[in-house]
Every structure is written in C-alpha cells, then in structure tokens.
N, CA, C and O atoms as a Tinker XYZ file with bonds, in Angstrom:
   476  protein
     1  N    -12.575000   34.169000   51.912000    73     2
     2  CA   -11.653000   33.707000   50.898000    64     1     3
     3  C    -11.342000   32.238000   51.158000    63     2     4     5
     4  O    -10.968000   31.774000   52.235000    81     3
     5  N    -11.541000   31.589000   50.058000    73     3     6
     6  CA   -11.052000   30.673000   50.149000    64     5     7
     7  C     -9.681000   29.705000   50.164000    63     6     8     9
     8  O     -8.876000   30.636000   50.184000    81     7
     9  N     -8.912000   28.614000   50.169000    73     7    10
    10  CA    -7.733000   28.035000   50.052000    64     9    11
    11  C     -7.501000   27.250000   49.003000    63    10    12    13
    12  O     -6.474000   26.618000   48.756000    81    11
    13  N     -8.706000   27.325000   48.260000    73    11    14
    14  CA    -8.382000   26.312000   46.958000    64    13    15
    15  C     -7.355000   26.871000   45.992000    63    14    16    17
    16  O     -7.352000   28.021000   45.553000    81    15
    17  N     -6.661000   26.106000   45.773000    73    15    18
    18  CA    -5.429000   26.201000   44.628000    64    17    19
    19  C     -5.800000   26.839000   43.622000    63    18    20    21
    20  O     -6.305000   25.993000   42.883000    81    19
    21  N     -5.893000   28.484000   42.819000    73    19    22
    22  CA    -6.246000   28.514000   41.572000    64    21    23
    23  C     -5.247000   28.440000   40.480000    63    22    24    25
    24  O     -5.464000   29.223000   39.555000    81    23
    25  N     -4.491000   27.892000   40.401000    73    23    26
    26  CA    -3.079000   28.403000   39.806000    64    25    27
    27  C     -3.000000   27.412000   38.310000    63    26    28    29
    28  O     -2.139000   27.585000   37.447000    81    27
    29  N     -4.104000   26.351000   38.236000    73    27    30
    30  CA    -4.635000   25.868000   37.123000    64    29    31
    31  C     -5.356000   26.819000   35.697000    63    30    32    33
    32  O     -5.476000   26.561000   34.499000    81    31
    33  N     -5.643000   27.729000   36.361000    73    31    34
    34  CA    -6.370000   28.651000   35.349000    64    33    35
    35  C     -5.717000   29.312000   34.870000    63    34    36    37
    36  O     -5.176000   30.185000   35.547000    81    35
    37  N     -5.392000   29.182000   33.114000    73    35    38
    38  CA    -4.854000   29.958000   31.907000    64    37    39
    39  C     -4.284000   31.323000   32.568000    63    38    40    41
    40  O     -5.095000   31.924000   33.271000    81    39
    41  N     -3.396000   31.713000   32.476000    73    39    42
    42  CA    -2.961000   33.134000   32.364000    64    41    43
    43  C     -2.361000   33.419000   31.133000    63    42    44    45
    44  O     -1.826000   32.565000   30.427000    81    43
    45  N     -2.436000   34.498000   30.894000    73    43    46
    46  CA    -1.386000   35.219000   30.472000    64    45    47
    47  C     -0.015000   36.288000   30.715000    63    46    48    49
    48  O     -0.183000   37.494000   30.900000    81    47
    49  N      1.431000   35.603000   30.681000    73    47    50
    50  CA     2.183000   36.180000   30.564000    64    49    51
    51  C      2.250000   37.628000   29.582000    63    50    52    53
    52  O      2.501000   37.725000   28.381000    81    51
    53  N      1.914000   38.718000   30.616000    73    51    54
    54  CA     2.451000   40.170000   29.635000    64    53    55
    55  C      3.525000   41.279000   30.584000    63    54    56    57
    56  O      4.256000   41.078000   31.554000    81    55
    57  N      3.237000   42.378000   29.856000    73    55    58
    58  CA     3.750000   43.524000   30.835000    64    57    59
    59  C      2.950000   44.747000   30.244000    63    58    60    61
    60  O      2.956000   45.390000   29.194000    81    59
    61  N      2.291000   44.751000   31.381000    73    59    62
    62  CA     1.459000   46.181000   30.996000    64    61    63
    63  C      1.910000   46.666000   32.667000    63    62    64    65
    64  O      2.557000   46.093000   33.543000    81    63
    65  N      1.082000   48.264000   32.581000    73    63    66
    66  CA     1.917000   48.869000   33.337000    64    65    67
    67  C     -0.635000   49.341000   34.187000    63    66    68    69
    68  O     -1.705000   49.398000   33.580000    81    67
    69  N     -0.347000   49.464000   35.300000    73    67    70
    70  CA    -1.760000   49.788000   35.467000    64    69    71
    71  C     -1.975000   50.457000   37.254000    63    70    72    73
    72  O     -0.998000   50.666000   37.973000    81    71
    73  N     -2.938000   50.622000   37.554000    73    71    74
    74  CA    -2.873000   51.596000   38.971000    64    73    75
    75  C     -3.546000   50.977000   39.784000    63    74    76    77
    76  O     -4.671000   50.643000   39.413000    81    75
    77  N     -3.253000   50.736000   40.691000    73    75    78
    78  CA    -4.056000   50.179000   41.838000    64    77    79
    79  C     -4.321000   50.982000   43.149000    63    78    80    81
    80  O     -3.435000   51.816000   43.338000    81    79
    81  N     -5.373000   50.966000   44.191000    73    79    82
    82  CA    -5.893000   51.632000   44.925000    64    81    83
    83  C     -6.660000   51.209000   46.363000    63    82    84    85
    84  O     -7.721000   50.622000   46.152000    81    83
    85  N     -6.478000   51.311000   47.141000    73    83    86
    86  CA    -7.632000   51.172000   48.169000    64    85    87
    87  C     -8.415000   51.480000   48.406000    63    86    88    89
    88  O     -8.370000   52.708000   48.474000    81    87
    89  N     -9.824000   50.893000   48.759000    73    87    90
    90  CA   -11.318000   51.705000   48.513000    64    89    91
    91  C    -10.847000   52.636000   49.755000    63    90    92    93
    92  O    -10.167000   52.340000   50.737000    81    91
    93  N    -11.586000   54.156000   49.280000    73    91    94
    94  CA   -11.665000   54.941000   50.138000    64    93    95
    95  C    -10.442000   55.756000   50.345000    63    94    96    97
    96  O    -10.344000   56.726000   51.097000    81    95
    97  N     -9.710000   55.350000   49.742000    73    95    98
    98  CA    -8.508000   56.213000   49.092000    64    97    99
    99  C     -8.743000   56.544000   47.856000    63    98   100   101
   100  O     -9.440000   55.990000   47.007000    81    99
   101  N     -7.753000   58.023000   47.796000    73    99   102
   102  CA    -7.849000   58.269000   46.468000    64   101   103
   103  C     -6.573000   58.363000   45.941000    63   102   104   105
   104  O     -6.449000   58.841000   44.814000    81   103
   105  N     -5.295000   57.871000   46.757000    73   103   106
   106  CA    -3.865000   58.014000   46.486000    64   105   107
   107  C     -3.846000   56.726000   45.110000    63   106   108   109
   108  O     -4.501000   55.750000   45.476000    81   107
   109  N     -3.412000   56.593000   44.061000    73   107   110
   110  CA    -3.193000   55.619000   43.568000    64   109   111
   111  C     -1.779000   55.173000   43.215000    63   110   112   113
   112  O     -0.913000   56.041000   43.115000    81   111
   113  N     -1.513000   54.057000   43.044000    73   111   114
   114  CA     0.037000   53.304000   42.919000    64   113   115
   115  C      0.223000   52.588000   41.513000    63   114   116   117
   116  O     -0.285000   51.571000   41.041000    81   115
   117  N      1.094000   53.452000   41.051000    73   115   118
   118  CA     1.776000   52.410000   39.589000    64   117   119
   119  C      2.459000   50.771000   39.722000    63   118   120   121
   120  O      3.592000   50.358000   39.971000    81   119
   121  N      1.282000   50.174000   39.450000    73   119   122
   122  CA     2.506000   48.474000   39.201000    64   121   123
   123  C      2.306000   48.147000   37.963000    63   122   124   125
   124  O      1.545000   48.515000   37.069000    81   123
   125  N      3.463000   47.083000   38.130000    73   123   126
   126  CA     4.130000   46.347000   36.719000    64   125   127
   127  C      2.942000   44.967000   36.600000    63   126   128   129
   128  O      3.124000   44.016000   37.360000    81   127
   129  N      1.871000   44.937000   35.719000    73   127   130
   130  CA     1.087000   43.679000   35.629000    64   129   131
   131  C      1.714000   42.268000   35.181000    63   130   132   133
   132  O      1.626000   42.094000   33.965000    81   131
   133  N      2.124000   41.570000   35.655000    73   131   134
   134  CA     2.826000   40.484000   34.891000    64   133   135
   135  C      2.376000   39.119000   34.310000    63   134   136   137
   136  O      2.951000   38.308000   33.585000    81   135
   137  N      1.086000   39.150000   34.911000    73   135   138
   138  CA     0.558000   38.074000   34.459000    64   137   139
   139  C     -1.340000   38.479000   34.828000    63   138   140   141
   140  O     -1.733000   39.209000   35.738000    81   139
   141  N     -2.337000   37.637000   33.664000    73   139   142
   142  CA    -3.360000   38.662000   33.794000    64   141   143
   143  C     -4.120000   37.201000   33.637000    63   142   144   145
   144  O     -3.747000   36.432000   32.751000    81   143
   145  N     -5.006000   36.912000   34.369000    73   143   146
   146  CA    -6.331000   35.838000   33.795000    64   145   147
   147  C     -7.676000   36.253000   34.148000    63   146   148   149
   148  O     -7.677000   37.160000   34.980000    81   147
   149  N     -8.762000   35.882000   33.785000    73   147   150
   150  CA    -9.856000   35.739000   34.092000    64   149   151
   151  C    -10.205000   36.101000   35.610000    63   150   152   153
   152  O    -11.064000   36.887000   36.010000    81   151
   153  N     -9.463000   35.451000   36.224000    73   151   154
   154  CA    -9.715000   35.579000   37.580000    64   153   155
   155  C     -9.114000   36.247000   38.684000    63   154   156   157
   156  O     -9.492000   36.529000   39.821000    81   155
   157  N     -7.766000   36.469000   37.838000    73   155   158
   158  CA    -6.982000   37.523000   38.770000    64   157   159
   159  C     -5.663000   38.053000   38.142000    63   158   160   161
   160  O     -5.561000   37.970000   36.919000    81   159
   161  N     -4.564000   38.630000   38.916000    73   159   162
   162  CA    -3.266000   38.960000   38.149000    64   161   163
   163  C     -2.732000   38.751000   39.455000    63   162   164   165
   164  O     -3.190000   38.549000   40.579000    81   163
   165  N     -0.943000   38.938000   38.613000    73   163   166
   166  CA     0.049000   39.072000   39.328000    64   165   167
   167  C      0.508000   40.718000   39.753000    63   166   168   169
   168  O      0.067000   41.429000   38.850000    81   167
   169  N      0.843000   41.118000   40.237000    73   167   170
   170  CA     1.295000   42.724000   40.165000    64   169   171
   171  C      2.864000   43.025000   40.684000    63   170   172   173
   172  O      3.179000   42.338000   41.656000    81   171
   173  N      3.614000   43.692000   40.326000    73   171   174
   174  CA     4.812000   44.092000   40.823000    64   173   175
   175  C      5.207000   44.981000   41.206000    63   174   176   177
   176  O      5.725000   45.511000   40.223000    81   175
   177  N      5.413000   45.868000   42.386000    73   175   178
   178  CA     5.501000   47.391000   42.773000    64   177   179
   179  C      5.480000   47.582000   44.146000    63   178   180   181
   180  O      5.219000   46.786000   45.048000    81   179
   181  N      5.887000   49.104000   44.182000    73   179   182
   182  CA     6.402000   49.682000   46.130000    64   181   183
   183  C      5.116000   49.164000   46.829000    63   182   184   185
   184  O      5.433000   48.619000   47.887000    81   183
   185  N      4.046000   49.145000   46.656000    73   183   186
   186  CA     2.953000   49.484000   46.902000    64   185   187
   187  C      2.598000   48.941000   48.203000    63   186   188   189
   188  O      1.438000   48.690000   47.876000    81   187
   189  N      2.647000   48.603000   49.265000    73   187   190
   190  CA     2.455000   48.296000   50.652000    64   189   191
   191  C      1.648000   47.547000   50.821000    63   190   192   193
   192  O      1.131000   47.980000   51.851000    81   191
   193  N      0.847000   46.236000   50.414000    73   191   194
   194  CA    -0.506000   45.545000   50.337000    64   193   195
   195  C     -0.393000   44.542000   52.153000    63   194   196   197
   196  O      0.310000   44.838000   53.119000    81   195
   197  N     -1.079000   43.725000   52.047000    73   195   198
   198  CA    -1.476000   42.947000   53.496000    64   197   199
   199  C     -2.343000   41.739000   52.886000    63   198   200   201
   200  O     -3.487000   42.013000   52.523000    81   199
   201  N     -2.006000   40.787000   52.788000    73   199   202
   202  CA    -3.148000   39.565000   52.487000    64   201   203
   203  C     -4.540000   40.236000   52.595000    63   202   204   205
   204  O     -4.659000   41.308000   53.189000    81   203
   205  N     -5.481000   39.675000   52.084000    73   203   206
   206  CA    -7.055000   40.069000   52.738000    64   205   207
   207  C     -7.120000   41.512000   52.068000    63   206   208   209
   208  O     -8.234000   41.803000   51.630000    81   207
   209  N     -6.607000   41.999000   51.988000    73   207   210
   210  CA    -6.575000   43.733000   51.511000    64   209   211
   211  C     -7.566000   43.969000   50.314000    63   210   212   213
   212  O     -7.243000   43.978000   49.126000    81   211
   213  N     -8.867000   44.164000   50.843000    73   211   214
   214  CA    -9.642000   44.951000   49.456000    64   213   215
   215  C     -8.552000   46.161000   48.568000    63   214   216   217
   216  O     -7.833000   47.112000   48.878000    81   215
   217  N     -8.932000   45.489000   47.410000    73   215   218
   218  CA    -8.217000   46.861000   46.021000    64   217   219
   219  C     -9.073000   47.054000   45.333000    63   218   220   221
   220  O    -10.228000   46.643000   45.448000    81   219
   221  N     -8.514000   47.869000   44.321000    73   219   222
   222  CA    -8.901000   48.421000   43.349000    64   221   223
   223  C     -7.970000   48.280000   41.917000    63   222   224   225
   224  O     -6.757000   48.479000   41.982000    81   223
   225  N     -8.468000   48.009000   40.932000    73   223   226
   226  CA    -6.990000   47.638000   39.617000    64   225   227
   227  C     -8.176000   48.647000   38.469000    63   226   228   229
   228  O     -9.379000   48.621000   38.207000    81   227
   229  N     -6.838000   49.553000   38.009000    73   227   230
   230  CA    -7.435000   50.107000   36.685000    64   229   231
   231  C     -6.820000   49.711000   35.655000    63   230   232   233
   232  O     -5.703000   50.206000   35.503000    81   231
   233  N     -7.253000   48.809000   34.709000    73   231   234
   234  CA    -6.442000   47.631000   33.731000    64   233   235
   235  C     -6.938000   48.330000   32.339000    63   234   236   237
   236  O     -8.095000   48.559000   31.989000    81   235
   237  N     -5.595000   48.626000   31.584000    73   235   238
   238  CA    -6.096000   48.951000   29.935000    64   237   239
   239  C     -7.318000   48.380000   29.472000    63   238   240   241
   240  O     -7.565000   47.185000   29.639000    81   239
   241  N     -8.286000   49.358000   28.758000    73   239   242
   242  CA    -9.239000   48.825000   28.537000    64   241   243
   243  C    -10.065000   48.244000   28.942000    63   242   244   245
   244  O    -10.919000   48.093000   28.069000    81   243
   245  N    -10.427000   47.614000   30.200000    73   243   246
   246  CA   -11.198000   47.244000   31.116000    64   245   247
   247  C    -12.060000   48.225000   31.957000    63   246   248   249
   248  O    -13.284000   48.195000   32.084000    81   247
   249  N    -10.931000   49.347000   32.663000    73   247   250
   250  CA   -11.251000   49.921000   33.403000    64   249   251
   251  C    -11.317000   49.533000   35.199000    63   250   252   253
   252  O    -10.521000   48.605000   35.342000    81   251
   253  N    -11.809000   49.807000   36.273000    73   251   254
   254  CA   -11.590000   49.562000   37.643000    64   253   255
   255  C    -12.194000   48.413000   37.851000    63   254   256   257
   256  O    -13.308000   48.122000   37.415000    81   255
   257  N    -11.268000   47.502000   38.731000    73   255   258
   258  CA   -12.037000   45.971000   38.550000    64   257   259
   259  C    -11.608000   46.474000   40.699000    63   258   260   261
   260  O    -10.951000   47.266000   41.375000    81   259
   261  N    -12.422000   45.486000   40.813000    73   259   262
   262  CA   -12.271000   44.931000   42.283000    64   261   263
   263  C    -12.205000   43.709000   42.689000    63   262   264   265
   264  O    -12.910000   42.746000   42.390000    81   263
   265  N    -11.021000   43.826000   43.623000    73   263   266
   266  CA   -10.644000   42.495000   44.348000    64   265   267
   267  C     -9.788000   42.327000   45.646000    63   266   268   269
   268  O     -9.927000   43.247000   46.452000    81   267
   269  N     -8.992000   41.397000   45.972000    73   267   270
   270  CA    -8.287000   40.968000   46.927000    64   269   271
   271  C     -7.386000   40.499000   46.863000    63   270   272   273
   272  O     -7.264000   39.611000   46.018000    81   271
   273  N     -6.165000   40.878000   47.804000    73   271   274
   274  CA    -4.658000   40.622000   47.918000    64   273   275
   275  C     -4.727000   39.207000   48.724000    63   274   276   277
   276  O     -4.967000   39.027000   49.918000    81   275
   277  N     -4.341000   37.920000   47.329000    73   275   278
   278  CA    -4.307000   36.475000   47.619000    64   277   279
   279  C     -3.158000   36.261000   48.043000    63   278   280   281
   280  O     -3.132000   35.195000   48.658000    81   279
   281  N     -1.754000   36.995000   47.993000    73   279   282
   282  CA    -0.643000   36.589000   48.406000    64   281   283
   283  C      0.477000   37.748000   48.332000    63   282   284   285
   284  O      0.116000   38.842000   47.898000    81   283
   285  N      1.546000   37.606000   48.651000    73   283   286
   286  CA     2.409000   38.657000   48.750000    64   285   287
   287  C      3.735000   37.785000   48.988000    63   286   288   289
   288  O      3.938000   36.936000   49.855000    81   287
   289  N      4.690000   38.303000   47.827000    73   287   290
   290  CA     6.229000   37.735000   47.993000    64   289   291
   291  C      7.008000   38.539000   47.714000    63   290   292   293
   292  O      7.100000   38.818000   46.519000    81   291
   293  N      7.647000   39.050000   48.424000    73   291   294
   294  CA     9.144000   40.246000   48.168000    64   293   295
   295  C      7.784000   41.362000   47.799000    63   294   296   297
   296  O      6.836000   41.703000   48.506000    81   295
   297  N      8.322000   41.904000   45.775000    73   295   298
   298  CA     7.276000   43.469000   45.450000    64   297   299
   299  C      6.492000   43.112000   45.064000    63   298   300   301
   300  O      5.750000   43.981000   44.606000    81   299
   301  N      5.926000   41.441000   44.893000    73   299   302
   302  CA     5.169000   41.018000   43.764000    64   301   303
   303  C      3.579000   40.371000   45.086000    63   302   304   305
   304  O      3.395000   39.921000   46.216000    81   303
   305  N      2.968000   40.719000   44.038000    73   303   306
   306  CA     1.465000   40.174000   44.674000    64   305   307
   307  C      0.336000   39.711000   43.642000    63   306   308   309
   308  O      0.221000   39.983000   42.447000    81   307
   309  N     -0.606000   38.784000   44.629000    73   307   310
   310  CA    -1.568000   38.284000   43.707000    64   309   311
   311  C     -2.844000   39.046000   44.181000    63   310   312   313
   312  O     -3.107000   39.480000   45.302000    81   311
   313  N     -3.688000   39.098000   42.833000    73   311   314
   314  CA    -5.103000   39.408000   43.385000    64   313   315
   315  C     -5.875000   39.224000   42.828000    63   314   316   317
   316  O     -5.994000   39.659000   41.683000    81   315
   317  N     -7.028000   38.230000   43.636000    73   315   318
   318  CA    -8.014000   37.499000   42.994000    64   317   319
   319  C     -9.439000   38.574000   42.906000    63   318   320   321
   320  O    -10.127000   38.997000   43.835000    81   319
   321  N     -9.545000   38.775000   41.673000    73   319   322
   322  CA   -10.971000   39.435000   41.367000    64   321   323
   323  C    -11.867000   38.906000   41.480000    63   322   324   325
   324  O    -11.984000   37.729000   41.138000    81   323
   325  N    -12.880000   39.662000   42.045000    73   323   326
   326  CA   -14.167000   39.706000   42.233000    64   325   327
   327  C    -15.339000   39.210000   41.110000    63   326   328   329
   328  O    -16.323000   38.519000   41.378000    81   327
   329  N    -15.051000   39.628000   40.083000    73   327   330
   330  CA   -16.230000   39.409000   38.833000    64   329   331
   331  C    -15.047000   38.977000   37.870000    63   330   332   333
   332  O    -14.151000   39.786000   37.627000    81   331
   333  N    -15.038000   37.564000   37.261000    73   331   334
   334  CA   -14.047000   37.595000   36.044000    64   333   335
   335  C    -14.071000   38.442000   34.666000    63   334   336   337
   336  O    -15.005000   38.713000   33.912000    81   335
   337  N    -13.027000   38.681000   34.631000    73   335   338
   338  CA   -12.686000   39.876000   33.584000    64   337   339
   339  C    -12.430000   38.990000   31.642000    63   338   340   341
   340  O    -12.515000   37.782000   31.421000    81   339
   341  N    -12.218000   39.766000   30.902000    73   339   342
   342  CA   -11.520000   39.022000   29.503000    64   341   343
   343  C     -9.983000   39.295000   29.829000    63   342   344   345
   344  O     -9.442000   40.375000   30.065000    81   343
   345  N     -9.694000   38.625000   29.802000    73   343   346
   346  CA    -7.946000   39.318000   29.563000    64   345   347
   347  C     -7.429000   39.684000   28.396000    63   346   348   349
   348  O     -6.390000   40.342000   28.336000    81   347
   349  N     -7.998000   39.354000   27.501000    73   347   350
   350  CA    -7.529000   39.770000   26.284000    64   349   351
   351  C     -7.611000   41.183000   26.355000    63   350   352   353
   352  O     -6.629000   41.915000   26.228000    81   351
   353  N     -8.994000   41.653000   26.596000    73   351   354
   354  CA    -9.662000   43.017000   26.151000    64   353   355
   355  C     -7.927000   43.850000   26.589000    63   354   356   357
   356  O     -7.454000   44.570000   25.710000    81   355
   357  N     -7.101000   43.677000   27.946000    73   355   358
   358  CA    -5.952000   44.180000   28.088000    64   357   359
   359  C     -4.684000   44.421000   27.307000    63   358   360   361
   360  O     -3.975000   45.425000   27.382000    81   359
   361  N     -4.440000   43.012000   26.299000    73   359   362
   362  CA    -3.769000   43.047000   25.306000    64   361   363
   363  C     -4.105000   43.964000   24.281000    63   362   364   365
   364  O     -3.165000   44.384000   23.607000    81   363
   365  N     -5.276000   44.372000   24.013000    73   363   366
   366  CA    -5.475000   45.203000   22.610000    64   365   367
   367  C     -4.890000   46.489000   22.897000    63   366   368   369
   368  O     -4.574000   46.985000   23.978000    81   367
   369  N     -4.792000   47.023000   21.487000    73   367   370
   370  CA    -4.271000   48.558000   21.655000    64   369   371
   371  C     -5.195000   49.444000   22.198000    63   370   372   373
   372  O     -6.335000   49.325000   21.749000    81   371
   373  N     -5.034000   50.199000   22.943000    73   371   374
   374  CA    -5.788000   51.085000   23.509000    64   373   375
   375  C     -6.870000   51.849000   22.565000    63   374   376   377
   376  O     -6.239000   52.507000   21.738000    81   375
   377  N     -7.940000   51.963000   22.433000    73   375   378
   378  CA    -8.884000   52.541000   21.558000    64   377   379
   379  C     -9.904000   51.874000   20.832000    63   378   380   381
   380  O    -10.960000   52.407000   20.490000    81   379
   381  N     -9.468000   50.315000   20.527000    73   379   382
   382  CA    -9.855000   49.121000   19.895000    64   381   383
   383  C    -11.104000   49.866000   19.658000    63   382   384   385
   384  O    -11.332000   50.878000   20.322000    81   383
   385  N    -11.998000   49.413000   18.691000    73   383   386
   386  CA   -13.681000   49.047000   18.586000    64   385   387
   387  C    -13.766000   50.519000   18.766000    63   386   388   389
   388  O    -14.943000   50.792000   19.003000    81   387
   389  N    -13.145000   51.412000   18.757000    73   387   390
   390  CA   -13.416000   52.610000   19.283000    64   389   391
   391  C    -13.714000   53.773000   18.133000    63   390   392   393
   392  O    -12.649000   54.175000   17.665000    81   391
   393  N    -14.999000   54.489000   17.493000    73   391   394
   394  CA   -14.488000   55.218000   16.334000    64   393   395
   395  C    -14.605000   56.803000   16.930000    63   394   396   397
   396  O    -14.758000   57.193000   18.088000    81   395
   397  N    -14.456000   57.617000   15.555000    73   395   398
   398  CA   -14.662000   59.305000   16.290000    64   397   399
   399  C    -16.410000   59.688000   16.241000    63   398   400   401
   400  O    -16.738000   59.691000   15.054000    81   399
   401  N    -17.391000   59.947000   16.977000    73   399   402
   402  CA   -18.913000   59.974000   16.746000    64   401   403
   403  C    -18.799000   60.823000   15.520000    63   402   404   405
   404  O    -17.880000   61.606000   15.280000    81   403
   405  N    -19.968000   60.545000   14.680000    73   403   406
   406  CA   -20.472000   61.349000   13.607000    64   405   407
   407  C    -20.176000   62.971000   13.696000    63   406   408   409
   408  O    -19.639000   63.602000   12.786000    81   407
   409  N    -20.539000   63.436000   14.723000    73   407   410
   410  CA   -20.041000   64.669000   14.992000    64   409   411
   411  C    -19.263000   65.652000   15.354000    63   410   412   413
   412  O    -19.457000   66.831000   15.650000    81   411
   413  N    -18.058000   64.757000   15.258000    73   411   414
   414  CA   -16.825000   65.076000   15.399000    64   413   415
   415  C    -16.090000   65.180000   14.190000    63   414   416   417
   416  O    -15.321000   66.126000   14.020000    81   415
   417  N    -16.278000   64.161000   13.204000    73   415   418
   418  CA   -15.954000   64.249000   12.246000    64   417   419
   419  C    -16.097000   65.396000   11.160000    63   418   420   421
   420  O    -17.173000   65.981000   11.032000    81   419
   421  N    -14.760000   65.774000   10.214000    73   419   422
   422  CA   -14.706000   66.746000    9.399000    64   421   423
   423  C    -16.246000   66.369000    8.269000    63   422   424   425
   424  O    -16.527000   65.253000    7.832000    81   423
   425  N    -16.726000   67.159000    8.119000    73   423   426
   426  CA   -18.036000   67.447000    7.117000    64   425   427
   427  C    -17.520000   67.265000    5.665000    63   426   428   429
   428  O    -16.670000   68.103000    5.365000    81   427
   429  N    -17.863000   66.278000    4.587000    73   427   430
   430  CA   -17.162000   66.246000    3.689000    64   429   431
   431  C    -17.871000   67.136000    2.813000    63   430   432   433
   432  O    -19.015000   67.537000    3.027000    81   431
   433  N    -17.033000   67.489000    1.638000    73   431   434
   434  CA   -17.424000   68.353000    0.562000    64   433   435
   435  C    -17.722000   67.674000   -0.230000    63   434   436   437
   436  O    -17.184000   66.567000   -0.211000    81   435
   437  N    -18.765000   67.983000   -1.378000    73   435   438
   438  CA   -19.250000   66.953000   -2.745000    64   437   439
   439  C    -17.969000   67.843000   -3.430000    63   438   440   441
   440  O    -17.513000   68.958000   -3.178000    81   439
   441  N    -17.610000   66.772000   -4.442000    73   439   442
   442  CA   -16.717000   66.547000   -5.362000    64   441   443
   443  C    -17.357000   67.542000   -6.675000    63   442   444   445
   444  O    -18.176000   67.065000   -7.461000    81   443
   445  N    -16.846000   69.034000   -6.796000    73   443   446
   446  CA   -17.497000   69.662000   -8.337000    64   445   447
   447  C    -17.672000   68.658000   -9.509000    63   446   448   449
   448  O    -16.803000   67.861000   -9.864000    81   447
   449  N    -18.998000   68.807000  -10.109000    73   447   450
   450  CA   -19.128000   67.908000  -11.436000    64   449   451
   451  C    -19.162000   69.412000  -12.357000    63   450   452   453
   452  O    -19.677000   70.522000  -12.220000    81   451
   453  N    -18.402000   68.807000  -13.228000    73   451   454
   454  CA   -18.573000   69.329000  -15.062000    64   453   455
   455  C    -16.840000   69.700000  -14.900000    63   454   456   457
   456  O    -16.068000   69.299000  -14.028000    81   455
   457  N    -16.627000   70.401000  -15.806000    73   455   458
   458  CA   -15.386000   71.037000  -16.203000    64   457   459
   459  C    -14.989000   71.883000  -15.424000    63   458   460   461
   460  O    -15.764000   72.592000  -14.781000    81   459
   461  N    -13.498000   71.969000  -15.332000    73   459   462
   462  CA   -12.816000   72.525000  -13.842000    64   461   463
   463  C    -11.907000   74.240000  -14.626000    63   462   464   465
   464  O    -11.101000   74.112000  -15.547000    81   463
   465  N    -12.072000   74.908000  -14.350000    73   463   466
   466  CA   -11.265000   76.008000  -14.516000    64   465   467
   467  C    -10.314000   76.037000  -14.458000    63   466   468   469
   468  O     -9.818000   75.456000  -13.493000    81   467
   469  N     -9.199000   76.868000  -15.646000    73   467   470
   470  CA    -8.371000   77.120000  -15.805000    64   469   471
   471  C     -8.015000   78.627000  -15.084000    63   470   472   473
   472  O     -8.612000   79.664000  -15.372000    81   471
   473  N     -7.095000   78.539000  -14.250000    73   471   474
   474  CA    -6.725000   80.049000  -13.304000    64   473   475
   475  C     -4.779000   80.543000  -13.988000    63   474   476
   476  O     -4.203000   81.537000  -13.547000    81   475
C-alpha cells in the first residue's frame, strides 16, 4: 500500500446501508456507507477493522468488491478497493436494467374478434 494522498478523487456523499467481511470468514457486519468513489468508500460501524486489513464490501448493485482498510477514526473507516468500481451503479434503485425473463411472464390472451355476447 501505498502513502499517496487519494482524497482528490470525486466522491460521492450518500447513505446506503451494505455488509462487509473478512476473507475466510463468513460472519458478516452491517455498516453505514457514507461516502462511495471509484476507488474506495468511507464506512461507519461496530465492526473491529486494523489498518492493512483485507475485506470484503457487498455494495447495492455492484455486488462483493475487495479491498483494504486505508484508515480508521473513532467507528468510521476507509477502504481502498482493489479494481475501481462505478459508483453510481450504487445510487440506482435496486433492480435497475433488470426485466422479468420471457418465461416468467403471464402468457397473454388474443383479444376475441367479431361480436361479443350478450349473457
């Protein structure tokens, strides 16, 4: 790891809520996401981290990213990912781009042609 300053790079201020993990564990921990970029987030929660600390982040819509605990103050921590992510893709509503497959869908009926009965 390096010491270069990243704190130049765009974030975004949000609050999403997401799980984090240690490889080789399977216990996972709820934190508060507070800030999300390309290259890493902020996180807020009980969660016990250590500088250097390989994780694990399961981020709306993204899914499990991997990275490293860049800092730690009071509940709040940073962690710089491994492969840069979109951050947006986090902001969208859950499901985005998402439809039901063809075969799930109800089977439609053709519409009767000619004259309709009187009952």
């Amino acid at each position: 790891m390096t010491e270069i300053d990243h704190r130049h790079i765009g974030r975004d201020s949000l609050f999403l809520m997401a799980e984090v993990r240690m490889p080789g564990s399977d216990a996972e921990h709820r934190v508060k996401v507070r800030n999300l970029s390309a290259g890493g987030m902020m996180a807020e929660g009980t969660v016990k981290v250590l500088r250097g600390t390989q994780i694990e982040i399961n981020l709306r819509n993204i899914g499990w990213i991997e990275g490293v605990v860049a800092w730690i103050q009071d509940n709040r921590f940073g962690i710089a990912f491994h492969k840069e992510i979109d951050p947006k893709l986090a902001r969208a509503p859950v499901g985005v781009g998402e439809s039901t497959p063809r075969f799930v869908k109800p089977a439609v009926r053709p519409v009767p042609v000619g004259p309709l009965r009187k009952i």
